[in-house]
N, C-alpha and C positions, 0 to 999 in steps of 0.2 A: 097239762101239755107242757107247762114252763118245766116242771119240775123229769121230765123226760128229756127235755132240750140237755137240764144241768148235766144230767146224767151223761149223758152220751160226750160232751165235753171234758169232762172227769176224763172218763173212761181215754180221751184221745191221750190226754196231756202225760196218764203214768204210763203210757204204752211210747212215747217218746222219749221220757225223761228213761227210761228203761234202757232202750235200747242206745242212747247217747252214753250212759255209763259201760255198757258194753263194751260200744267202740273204743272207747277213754281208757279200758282195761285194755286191749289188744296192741295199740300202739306202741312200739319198743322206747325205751329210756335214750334221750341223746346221752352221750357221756360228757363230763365235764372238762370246757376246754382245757390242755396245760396249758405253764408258762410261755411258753412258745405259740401265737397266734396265726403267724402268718403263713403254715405250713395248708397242705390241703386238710380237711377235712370231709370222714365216708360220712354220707348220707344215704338214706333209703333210695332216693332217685339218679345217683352219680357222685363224682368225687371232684368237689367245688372248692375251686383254686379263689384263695381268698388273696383280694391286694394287699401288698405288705403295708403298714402304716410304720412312718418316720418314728422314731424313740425319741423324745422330747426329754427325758428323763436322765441321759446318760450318765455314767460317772464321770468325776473330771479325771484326766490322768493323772500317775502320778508324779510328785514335785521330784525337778533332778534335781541329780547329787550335787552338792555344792561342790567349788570348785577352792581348791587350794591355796591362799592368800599369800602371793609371794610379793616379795617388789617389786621385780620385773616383771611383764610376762614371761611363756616360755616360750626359748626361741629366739629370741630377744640380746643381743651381747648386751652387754654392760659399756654404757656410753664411755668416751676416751677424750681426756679433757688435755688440750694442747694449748700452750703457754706459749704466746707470742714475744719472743724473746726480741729486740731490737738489735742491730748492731751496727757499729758507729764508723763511717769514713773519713778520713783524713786526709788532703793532699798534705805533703810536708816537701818542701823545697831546702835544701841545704844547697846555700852559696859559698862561696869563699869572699872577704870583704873586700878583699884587694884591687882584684877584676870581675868580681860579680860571677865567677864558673861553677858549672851545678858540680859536687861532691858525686863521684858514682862509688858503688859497690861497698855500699851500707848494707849490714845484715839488720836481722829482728832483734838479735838483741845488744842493736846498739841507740835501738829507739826505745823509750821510757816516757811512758805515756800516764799521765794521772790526769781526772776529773773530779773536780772538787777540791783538788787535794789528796786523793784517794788514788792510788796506782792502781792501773789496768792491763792487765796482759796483753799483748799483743799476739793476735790467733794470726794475721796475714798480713806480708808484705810483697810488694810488687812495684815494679817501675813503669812507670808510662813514659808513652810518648806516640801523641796522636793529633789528625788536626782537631784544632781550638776552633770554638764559639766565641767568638765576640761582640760587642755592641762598641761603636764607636759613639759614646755620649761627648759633645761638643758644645762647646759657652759658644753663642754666634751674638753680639748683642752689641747695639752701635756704644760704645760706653768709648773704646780707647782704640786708636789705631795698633798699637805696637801689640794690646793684647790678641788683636785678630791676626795678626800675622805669626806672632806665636804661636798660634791654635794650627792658624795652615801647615807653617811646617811641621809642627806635629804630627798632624795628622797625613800628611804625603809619608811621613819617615816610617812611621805605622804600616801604612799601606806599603808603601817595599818591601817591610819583611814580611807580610804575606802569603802562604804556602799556597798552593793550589787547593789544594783541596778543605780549605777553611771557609767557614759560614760567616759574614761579618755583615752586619746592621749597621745603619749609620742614623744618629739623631741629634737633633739639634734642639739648643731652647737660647730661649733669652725668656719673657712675659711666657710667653706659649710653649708648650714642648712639639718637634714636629720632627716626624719621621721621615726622610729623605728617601731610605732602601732597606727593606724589611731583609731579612738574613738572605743570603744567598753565596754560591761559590762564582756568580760573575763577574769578574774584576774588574771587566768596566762599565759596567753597570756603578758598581760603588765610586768608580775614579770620576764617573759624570756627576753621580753625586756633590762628591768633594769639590769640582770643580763649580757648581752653582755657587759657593759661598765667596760671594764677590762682595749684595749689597746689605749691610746690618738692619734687623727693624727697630723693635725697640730696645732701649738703653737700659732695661731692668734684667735680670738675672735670676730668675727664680730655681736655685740649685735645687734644693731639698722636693721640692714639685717633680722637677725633672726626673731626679733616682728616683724616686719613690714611684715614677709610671715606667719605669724600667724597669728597675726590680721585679714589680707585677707583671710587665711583661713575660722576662727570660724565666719568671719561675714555673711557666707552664711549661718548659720543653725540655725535654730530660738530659740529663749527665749534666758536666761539668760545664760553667757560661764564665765569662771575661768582660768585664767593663773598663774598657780603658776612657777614663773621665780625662778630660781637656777642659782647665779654665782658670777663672781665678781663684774661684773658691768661696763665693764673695755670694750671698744669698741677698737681694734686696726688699722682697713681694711674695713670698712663697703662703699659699694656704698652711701650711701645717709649719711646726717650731723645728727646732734639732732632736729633741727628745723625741717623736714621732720619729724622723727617720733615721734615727739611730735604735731602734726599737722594731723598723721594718727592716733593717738590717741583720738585725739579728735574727728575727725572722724566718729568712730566705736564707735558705742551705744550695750549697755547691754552687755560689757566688764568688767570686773572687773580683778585689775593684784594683785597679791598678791609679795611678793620679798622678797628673802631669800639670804643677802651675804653671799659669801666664805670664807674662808683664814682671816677670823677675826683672828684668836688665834696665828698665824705664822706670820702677819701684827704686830701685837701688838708686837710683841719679835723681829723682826726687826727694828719697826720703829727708833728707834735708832742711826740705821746703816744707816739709810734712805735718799738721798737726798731731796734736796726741792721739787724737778720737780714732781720725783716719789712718793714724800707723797701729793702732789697736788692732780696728778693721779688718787690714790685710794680715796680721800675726794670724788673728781668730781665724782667719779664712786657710790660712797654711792650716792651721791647727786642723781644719774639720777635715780636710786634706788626706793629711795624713793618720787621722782616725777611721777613715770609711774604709782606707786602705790596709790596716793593720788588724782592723777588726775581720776581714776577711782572709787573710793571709796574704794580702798582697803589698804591695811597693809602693811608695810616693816618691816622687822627682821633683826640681825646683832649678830647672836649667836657667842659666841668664842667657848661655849663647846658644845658635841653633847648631854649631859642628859638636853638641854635646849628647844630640838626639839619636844619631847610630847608636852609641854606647849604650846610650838607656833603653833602647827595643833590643836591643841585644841581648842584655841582660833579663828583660820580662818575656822575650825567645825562649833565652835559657832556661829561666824560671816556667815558665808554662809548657813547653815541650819535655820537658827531661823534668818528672816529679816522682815521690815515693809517693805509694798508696797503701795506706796501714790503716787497719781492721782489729775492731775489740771489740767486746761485747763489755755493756757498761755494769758493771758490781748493783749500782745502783735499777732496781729494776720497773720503778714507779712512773708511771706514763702519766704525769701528773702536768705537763704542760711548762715547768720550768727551765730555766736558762742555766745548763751547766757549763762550769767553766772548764778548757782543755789546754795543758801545757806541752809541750811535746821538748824534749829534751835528749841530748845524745853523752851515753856513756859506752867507757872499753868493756873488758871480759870481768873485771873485777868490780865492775858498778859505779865506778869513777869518771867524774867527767871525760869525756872524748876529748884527747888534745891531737892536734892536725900538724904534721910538720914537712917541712918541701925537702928538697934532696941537699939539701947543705946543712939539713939538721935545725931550719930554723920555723919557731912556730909559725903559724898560721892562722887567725881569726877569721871566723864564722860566725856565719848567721843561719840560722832556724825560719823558716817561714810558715808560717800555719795559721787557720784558724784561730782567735783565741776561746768558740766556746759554738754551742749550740742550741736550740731550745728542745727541747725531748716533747715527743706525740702524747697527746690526751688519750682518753679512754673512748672515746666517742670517733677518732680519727681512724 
């Protein structure tokens, strides 16, 4: 019986395996996919759109062309380098000595100009004549009766010649510096000013104090500024020496100091009486005087009377309204921050001193008034 069972199970299993080879024969070959996957694909039952898959694999692009190693880009001008060349102003005043009247109708080339030592051409001349800036600086300080009366009528005589349309300051010091009336063209405004100085306070003088907060004042407002100084001259207390403000003197460009002593007339009728020390004193005090004055191109006076005072605003009238203004460019072109020196001198057509002669044929002596020098700008200014 088993062995009929076997049989019959035989018999099923070649009868399947049979017919499975069959079918295995009859089914068609898929073909192999190409390089390209993601297209459709025919099958026996339809034509099955296959999702595209991402390319992980890409090539990289390739490297661009390099580009041309020039110095510039292109496009690009080639930078332009411009040299700040300075050039140098000059008031120059030409007086005549006699009556102090300004010389008109100077040409260029009868001004002769050297720095250092070194001639300079002169590229421009021209004449002014405009209102002035001035600072009215005033010694007020209880020391001497005769010197405060001095100062007054100075300063009223100042104030008459006066134009309208002139800026004038007015400052006082003795111990303290104080400003009475900051610039202005009100005339009385400055005359009430002037008019306060009745009572002195303290009996010290500190000059060099005083200019030195003036100067730093005028040097913030542009163009040409005027210091007419009033006093004795006579420094008692000052924070800083003479060498500081002969050093901020020089400093401070298109300053001009004018200087008017005091107590001339009362000096002279003491000196007498006078020790060494204290007639020292007053020499050094003119001395400094008339150094703050010259270093800036301007004038010192040393009246003893006051019918002497027209004469002297007259002539610093003359002097500050009617000026040359001459223009160089300096040889030297180094912005190094030094103090050069400026001589300004007047020759004829042949390079010969300029000689001045009046209508009878006879000479005439003059004077130059200028600057004698300036400091030249750093590299960082």
């Amino acid at each position: 019986m088993r062995d009929l069972i076997r049989l019959a199970v035989a018999a099923f299993l070649g009868i399947v395996l049979s017919a499975g080879t069959v079918v295995a024969q009859q089914q068609p070959t898929t073909p192999a996919p190409t390089g390209d996957d993601s297209g459709p694909v025919q099958q026996n039952d339809g034509i099955v759109l296959k999702k595209k898959q991402p390319k992980d694999d890409k090539a990289p692009p390739p490297p661009a062309p390099a580009e041309e190693k020039i110095k510039n880009p292109k496009g690009l001008d080639l930078p332009v380098i411009r040299v700040n060349v300075p050039v140098v102003t000059v008031d120059v005043s030409v007086l005549l000595d006699k009556n102090r009247q300004f010389v008109p109708g100077l040409k260029v080339g009868n001004f002769r100009v050297t720095e250092d030592g070194v001639p300079q051409p002169v590229s421009d001349l021209r004449t002014m004549k405009a209102p002035i800036t001035a600072v009215m600086l005033l010694e007020f300080a209880a020391n001497n009766w005769y010197f405060i009366q001095d100062m007054q009528n100075t300063a009223a005589a100042f104030f008459r010649s006066l134009k309208e349309d002139d800026y004038i300051a007015v400052i006082t010091y003795d111990l303290r510096t104080r400003i009475l009336t900051d610039f202005t063209k009100d005339k009385m405004m400055t005359l009430q000013a002037l008019q306060t100085l009745t009572i002195p306070g303290f009996s010290d003088t500190n000059l060099f104090d005083a200019l030195y907060e003036t100067l730093d004042r005028v040097s913030r407002i542009e163009g040409r500024k005027y210091i007419v100084l009033v006093g004795s001259g006579r420094d008692t207390f000052s924070k800083i020496n003479l060498d500081t403000i002969l050093k901020k003197i020089k400093a401070t460009p298109n300053v001009t100091i004018f200087a008017i002593g005091t107590g001339q007339l009362v000096r002279t009728m003491a000196e007498p009486g006078m020790g060494g020390i204290q007639r020292l004193d007053y020499l050094q005090a003119d001395n400094q005087m008339k150094t703050f004055a010259s270093m800036t191109g301007g004038l010192s006076f040393f009246p003893q009377f006051q019918g002497a005072l027209p004469d002297i605003f007259a002539s610093i009238n003359d002097s500050i309204r009617n000026q040359y203004v001459l223009s160089y460019k300096p040889s030297n072109p180094n912005q190094d921050g030094s103090y050069r020196k400026i001589k300004v001198t007047l020759v004829d057509n042949e390079g010969q001193p300029l000689k001045m002669i009046d209508e009878k044929g006879k000479q005439l002596k003059y004077s130059i008034i200028a600057r004698d020098g300036y400091t030249a700008r750093r590299e960082v200014e």
